[in-house]
C-alpha positions as CSV (number, residue, x, y, z in Angstrom):
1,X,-39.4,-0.8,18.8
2,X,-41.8,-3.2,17.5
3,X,-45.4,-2.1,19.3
4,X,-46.9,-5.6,17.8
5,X,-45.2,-7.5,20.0
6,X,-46.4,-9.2,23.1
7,X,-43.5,-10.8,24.7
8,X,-44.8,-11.8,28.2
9,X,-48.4,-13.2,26.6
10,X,-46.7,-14.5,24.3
11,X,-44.3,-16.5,27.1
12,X,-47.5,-17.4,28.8
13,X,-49.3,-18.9,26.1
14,X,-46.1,-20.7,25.4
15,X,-46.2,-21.8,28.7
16,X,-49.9,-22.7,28.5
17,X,-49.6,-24.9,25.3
18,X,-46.9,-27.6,27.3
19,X,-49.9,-28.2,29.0
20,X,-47.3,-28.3,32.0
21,X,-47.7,-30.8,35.4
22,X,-47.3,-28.2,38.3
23,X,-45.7,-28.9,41.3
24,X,-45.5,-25.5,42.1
25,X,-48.0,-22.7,43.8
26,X,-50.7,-21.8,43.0
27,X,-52.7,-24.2,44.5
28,X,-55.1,-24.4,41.6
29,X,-52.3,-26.6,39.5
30,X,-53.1,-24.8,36.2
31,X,-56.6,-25.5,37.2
32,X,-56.3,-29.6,38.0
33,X,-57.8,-28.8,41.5
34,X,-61.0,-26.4,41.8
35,X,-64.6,-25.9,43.1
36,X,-66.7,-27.1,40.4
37,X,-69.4,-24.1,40.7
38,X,-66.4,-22.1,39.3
39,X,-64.8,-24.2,36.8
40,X,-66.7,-23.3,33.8
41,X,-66.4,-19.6,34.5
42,X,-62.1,-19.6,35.7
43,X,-60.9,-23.0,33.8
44,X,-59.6,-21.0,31.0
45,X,-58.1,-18.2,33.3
46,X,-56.5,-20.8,35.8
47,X,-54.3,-22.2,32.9
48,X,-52.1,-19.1,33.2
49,X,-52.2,-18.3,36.1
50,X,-48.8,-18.8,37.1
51,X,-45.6,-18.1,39.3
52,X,-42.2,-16.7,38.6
53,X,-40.6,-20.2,37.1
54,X,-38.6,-20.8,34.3
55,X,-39.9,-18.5,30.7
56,X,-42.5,-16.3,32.6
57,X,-39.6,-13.9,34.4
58,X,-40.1,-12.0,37.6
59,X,-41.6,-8.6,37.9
60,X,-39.7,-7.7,41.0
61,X,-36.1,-8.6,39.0
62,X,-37.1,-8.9,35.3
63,X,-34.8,-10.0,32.8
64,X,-36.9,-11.9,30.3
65,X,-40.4,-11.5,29.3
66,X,-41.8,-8.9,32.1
67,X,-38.4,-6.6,31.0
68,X,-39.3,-6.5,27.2
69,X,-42.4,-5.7,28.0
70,X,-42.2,-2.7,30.2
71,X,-39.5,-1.7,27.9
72,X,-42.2,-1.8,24.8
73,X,-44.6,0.2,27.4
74,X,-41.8,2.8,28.3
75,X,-40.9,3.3,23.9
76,X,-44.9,3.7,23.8
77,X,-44.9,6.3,25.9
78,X,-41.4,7.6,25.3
79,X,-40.1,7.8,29.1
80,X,-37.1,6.2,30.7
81,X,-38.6,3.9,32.9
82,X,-42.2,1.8,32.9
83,X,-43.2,-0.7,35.2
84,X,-46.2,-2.7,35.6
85,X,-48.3,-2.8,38.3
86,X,-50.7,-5.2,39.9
87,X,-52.1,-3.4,42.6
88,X,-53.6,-0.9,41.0
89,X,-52.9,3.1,40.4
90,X,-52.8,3.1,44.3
91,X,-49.2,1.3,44.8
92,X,-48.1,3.1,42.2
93,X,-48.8,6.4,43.8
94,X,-47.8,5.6,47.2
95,X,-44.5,4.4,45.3
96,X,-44.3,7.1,43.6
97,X,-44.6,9.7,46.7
98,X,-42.1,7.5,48.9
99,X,-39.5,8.0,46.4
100,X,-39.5,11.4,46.3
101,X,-40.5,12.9,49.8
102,X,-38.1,12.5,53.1
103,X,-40.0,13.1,56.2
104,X,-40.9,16.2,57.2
105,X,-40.7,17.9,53.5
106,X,-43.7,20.3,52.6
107,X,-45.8,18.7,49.3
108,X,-48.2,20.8,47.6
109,X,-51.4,18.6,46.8
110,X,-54.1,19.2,45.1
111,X,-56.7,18.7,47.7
112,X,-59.6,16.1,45.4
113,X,-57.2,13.9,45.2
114,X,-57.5,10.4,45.3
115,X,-57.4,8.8,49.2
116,X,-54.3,6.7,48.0
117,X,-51.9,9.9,47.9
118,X,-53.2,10.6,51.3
119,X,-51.9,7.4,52.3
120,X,-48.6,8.0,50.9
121,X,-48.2,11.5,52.4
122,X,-48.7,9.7,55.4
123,X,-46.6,7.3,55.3
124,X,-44.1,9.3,53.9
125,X,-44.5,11.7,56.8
126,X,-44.4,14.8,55.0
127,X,-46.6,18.0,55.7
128,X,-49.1,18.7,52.9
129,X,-50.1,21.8,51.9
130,X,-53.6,21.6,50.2
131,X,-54.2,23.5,47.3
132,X,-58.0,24.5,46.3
133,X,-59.3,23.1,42.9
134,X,-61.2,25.1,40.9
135,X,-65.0,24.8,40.6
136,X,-67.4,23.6,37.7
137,X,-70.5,25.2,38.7
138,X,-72.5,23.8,35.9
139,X,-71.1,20.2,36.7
140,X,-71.0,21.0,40.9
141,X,-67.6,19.4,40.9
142,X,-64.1,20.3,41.5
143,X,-61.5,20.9,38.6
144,X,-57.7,20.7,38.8
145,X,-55.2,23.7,40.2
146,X,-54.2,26.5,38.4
147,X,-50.8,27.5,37.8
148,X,-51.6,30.5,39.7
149,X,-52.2,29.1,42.6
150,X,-49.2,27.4,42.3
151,X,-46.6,30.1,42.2
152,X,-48.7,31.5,44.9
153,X,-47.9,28.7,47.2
154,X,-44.4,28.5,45.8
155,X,-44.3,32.2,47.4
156,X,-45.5,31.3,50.5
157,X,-43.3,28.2,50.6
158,X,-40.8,28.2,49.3
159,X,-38.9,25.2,50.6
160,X,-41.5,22.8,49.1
161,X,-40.1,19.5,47.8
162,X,-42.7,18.1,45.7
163,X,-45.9,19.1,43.9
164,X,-49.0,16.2,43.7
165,X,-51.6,16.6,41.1
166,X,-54.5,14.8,39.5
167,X,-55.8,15.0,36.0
168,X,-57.6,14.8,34.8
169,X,-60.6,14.6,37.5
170,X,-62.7,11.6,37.8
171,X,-64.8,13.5,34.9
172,X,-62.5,13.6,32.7
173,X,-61.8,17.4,32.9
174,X,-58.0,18.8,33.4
175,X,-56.1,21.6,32.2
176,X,-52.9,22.1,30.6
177,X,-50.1,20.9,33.2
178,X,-47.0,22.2,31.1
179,X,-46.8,25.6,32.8
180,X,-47.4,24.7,36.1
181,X,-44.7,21.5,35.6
182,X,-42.3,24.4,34.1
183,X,-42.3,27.0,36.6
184,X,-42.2,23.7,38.9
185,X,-39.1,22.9,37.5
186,X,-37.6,26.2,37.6
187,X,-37.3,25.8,41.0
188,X,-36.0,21.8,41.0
189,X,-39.1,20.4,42.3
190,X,-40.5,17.4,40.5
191,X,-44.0,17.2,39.7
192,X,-45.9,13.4,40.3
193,X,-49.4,13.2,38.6
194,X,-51.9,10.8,39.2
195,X,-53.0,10.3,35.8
196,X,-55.4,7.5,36.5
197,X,-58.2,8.1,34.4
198,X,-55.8,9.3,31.1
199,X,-53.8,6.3,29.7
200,X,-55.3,6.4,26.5
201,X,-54.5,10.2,26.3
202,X,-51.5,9.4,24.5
203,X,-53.6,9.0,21.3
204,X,-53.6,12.8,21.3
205,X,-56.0,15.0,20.2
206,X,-59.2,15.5,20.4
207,X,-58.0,13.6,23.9
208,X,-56.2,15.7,26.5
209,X,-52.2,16.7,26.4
210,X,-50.9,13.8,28.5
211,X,-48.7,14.5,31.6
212,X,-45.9,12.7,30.3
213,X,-46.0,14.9,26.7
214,X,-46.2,18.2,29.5
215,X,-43.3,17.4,31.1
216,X,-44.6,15.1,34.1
217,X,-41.7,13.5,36.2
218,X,-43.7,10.5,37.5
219,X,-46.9,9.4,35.9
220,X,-49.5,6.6,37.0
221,X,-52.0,5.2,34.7
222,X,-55.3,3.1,35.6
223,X,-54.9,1.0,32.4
224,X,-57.6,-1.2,33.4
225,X,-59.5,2.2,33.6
226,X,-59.9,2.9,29.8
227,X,-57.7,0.6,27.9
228,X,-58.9,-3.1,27.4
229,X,-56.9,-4.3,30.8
230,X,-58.0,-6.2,33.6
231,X,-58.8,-4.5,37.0
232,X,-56.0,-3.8,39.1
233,X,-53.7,-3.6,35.8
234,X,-51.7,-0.4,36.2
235,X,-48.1,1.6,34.7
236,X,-45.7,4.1,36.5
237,X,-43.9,5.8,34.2
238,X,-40.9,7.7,35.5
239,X,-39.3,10.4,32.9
240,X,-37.2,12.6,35.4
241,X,-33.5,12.6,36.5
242,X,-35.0,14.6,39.6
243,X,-36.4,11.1,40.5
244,X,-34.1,8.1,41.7
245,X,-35.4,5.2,40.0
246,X,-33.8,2.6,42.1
247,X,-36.0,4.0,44.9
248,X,-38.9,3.8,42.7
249,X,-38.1,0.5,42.0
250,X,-37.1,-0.5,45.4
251,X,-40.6,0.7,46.7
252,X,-42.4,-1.0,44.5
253,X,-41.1,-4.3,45.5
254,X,-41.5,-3.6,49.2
255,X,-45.4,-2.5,48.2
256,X,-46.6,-4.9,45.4
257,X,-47.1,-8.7,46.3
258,X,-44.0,-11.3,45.5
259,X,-46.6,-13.4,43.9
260,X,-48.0,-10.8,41.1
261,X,-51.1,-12.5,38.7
262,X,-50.0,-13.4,35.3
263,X,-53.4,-13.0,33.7
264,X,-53.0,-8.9,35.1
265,X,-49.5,-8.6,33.9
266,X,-50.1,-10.3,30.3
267,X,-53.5,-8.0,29.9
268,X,-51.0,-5.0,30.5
269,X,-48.5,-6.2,27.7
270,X,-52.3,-6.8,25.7
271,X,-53.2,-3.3,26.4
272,X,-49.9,-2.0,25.0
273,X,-50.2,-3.3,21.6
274,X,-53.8,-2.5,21.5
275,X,-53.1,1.0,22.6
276,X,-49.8,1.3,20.3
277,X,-52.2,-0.3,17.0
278,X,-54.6,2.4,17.1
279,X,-55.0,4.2,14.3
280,X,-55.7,7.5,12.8
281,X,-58.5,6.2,11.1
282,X,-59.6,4.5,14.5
283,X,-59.9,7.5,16.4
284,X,-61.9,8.7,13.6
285,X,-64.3,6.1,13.9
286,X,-64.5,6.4,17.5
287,X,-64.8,9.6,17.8
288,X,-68.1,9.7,15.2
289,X,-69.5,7.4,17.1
290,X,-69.0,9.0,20.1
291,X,-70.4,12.4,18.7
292,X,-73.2,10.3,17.6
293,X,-74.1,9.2,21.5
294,X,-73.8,12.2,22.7
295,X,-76.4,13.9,20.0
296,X,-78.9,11.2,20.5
297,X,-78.4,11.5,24.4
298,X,-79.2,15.5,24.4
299,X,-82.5,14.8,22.1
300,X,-83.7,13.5,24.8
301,X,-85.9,15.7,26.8
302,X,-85.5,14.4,30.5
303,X,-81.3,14.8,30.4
304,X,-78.7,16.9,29.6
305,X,-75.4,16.3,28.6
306,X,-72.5,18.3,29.8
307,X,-70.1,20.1,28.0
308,X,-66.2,21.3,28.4
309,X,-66.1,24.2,30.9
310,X,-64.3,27.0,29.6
311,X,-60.5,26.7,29.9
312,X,-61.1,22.6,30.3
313,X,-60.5,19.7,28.3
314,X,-62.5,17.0,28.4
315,X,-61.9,13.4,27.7
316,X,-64.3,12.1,24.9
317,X,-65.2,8.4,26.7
318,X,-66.1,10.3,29.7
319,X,-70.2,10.9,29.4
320,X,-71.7,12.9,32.0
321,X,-75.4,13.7,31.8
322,X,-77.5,15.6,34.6
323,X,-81.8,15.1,34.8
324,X,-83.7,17.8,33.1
325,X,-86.4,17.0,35.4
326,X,-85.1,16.8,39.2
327,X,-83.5,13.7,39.3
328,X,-80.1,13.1,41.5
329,X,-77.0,11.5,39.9
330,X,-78.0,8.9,42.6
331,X,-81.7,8.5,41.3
332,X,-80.8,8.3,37.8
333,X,-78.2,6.0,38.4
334,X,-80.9,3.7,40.5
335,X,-82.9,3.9,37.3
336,X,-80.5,3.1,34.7
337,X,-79.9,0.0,36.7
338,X,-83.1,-1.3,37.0
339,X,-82.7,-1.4,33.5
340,X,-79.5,-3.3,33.1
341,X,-77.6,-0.3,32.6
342,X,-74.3,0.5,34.8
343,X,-72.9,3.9,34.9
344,X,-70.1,4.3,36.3
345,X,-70.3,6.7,39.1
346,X,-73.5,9.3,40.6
347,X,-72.7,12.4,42.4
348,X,-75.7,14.5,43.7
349,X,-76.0,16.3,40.3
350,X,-74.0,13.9,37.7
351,X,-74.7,10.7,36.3
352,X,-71.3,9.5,35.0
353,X,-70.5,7.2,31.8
354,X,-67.1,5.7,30.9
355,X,-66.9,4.8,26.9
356,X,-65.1,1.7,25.5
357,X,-61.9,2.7,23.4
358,X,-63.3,1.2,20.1
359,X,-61.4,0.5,16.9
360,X,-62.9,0.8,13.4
361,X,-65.3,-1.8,12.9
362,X,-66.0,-2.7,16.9
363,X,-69.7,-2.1,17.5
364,X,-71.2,-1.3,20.9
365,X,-75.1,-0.5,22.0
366,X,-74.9,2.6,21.8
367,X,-78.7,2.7,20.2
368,X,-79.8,0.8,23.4
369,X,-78.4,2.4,26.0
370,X,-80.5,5.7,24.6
371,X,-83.6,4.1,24.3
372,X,-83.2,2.5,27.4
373,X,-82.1,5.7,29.8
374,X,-85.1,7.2,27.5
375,X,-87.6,4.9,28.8
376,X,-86.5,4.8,32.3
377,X,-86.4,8.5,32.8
378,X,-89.8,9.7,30.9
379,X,-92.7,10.4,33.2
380,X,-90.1,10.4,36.7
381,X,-89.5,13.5,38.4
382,X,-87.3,14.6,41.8
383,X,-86.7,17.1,43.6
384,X,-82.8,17.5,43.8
385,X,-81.8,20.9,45.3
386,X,-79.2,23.1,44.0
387,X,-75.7,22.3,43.3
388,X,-73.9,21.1,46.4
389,X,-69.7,21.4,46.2
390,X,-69.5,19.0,48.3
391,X,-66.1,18.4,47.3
392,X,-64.8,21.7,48.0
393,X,-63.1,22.6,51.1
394,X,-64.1,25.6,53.2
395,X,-63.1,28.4,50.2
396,X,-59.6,29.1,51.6
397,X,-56.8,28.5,48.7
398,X,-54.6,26.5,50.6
399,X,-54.7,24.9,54.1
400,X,-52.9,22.7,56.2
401,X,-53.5,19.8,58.6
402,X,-54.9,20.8,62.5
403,X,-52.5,17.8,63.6
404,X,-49.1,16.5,61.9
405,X,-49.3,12.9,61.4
406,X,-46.5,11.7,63.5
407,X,-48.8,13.3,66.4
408,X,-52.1,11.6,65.1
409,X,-50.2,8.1,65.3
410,X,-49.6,9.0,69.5
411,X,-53.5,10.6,69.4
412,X,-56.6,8.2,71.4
413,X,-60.0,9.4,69.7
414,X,-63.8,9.3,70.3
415,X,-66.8,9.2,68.9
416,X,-68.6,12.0,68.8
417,X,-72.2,13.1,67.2
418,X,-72.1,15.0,63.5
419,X,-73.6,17.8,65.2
420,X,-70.8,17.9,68.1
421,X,-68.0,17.9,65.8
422,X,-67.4,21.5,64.5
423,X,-64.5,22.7,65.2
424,X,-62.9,19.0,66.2
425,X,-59.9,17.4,64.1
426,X,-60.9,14.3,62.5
427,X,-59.5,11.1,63.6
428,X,-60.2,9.3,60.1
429,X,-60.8,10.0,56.3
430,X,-64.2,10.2,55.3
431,X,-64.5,9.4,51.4
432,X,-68.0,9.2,49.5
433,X,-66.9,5.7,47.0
434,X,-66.6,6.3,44.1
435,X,-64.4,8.6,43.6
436,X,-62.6,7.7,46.3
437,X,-61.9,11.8,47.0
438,X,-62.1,12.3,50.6
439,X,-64.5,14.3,52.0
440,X,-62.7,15.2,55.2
441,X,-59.6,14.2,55.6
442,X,-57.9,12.9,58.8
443,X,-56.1,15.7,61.1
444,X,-58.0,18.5,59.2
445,X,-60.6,20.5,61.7
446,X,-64.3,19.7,60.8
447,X,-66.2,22.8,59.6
448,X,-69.9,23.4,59.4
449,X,-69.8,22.7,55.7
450,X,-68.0,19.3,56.0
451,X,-71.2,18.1,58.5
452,X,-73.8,20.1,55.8
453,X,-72.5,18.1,52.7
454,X,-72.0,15.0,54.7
455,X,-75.4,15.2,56.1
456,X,-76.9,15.6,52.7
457,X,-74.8,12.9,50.9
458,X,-76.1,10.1,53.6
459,X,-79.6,11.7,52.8
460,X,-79.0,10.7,48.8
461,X,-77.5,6.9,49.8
462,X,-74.4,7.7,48.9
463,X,-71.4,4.7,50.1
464,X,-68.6,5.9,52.2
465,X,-65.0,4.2,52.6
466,X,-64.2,5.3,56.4
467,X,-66.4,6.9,58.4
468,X,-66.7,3.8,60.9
469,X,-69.4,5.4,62.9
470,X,-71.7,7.3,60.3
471,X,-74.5,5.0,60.8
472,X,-74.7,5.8,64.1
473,X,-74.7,9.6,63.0
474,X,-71.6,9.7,64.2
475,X,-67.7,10.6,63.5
476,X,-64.4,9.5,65.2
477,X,-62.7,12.5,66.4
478,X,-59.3,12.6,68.5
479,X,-59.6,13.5,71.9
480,X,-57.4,16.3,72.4
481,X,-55.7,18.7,69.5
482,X,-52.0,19.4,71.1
483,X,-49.6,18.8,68.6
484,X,-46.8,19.0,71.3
């Protein structure tokens, strides 16, 4: 197929040049009717942003525009099926779980995933079995599963329907999935990845082997996460007859909203050509430059900049540095800022950087953000302790959840103080944001080294999604832990 073509933007600037009367939502009217603080900065966006009428198609029944478009994305990526998405990676992975899992099954799940495959376990009402990620201990972060402990659990259960993965990690590390997505499918059981952070992976090497490339049966891409789209703008990608696409599809339109934004959906189709017109010669470029950073980053003598662990591939836009002098993640972030400069994620020990997928000729300040990180980290010390984990579990290789979730729905719960609530069962997730990788997770019993790590993190500043009561040093347990 012809990757040049932009069929839905190209029906929306169509659209936008009949300089059309509306009589239809939204209430904007292609802009007529707005506050006039925001005019200078949405006029030009307003003008298509538009509803399912005649030209622009309909994303929950497309036939025009939307349907070439998600065809282009599904040749781009060579899979049977592509949608887009306007709710971000998280529909798509709650879709993506609802489709395949029946109540009750067993799912394998690697357990730093993101919070919205928790939400589609539970809603899906299966019982997840949570694997144990393996640990960076230069980066203090958690990895991706091995196939190892795969079969392992495979052993152990072997009536599990499902397996859920991430990769790669927010970092940008993963590992190989086509052995663990083959000795998967030995057995019939389809493997779902959230693939977030990897749309771009598709370019190849020097990026990671892309889930789709190592077999994946459902993949979800953040687009907006590293290819020029705008936030929210997401892809499923289903390439698996062990999947019912109708269901897919079906869930979707139950979960997305009937009135989807234009101006995400024609980025999307953007993105594709964009992604699909980079060349060799591009990479090249990009990848020089990228070398280039990272040199002139590690001459510095306050940071460090982290390299692949062994085994790992790493993603060449993520950037993560580390303080040479005892600065958190969190204080180097807090001084980056203060200089204009917005990283995109701290942890205790990491300072995170997301790089923009630049063609030949693009420039970017590059030379600035060096001499500006170089300026606001000479002459500052800390005194950050050693490495935390604080996204590990407590050691074992695969656990379960203290309480089903069809009893946690029935359950009352309390409040009770941090130091009270060893040996409870959490009554909600608590997720330090970003990554959005939960911390402990609701119906799991609290251990001493949830309360340790959460103690510290609130020590270092760090933002919580859940975790209603933590500034009253507290957590929201449930009352009693029969499971009936």
């Amino acid at each position: 197929m012809n990757q040049s073509q932009t069929p839905l933007f190209d029906a929306m600037s169509a659209f936008h040049k009949k300089r059309p009367i509306s009589l239809h939502v939204p209430g904007h009217k292609n802009g007529w009717v707005f506050n006039k603080r925001g005019q200078a900065l949405y006029i030009p966006l307003l003008g298509i942003d538009a509803t399912e009428i005649s030209g622009l198609d309909d994303l929950h029944a497309p036939e025009g525009a939307i349907l070439k478009s998600e065809q282009l994305l599904a040749d781009l990526y060579g899979v049977k099926r592509s949608y887009f998405l306007v709710n971000g990676s998280t529909v798509g992975n709650i879709a993506m779980i609802l489709a395949t899992c029946r109540e009750g099954d067993k799912v394998l799940v690697q357990r730093n995933c993101h919070k919205s495959i928790l939400h589609g376990l539970m809603l899906a009402n299966v019982q997840p079995i949570f694997l144990q990620p393996d640990y960076y201990e230069k980066w203090g972060i958690a990895g991706g599963v091995g196939t190892k402990l795969i079969e392992e659990a495979l052993n152990v259960h072997p009536d599990v329907k499902a397996i859920v993965v991430t990769y790669p990690n927010y970092y940008g590390l993963g590992e190989d999935l086509t052995e663990m997505v083959k000795l998967a499918h030995q057995k019939g059981i389809p493997v779902l990845v959230d693939e977030a952070h990897g749309a771009h992976f598709q370019l190849g090497n020097p990026f990671p082997k892309p889930a789709i490339l190592a077999g994946a049966d459902a993949v979800v891409h953040s687009a907006h996460k590293t290819l020029p789209a705008m936030t929210m703008g997401s892809f499923l990608h289903v390439n698996s007859s062990l999947l019912d696409v109708d269901q897919v599809s079906f869930y979707l339109q139950m979960l997305q909203s009937s009135s989807p934004s234009y101006p995400i959906m024609g980025s999307l189709d953007l993105a594709r050509a964009y992604l699909a017109a980079f060349t060799s010669e591009d990479k090249r470029s990009l990848i020089e430059k990228i070398s280039d950073f990272r040199e002139a980053l590690g001459a510095l003598q306050t940071i460090r900049v982290l390299e692949a662990p062994i085994g790992s591939s790493a993603d060449p836009l993520k950037v993560v540095i580390q303080s040479t002098n005892g600065l958190s993640g969190f204080e180097l972030q807090q001084l980056c800022e203060a200089e204009g400069i917005f990283a995109e994620m701290a942890d205790p020990d990491n300072l995170l950087m997301i790089l923009p997928l630049l063609k030949m000729g693009n420039e970017f300040p590059f030379h600035e953000i060096v001499q500006t990180i170089k300026s606001a980290t000479e002459d500052r010390t800390g005194n950050k302790e050693a490495d935390l984990g604080v996204l590990l579990s407590n050691g074992r290789s695969m656990t379960g959840l203290e309480m089903p979730y069809s009893v946690m729905k029935l359950s009352k719960s309390k409040p009770v103080a941090l130091r009270k609530a060893v040996g409870e069962v959490s009554a909600e997730m608590v997720i330090p944001y970003p990554p959005g990788i939960p911390l402990i997770m609701s119906g799991e019993m609290i251990t001493p080294e949830h309360i340790s790590n959460l103690s510290r993190l609130l020590e270092l500043g760090s933002r919580f999604h859940g975790g209603s009561s933590l500034s009253n040093g507290e957590l929201i347990v449930y009352e009693s832990r029969e499971t009936g």
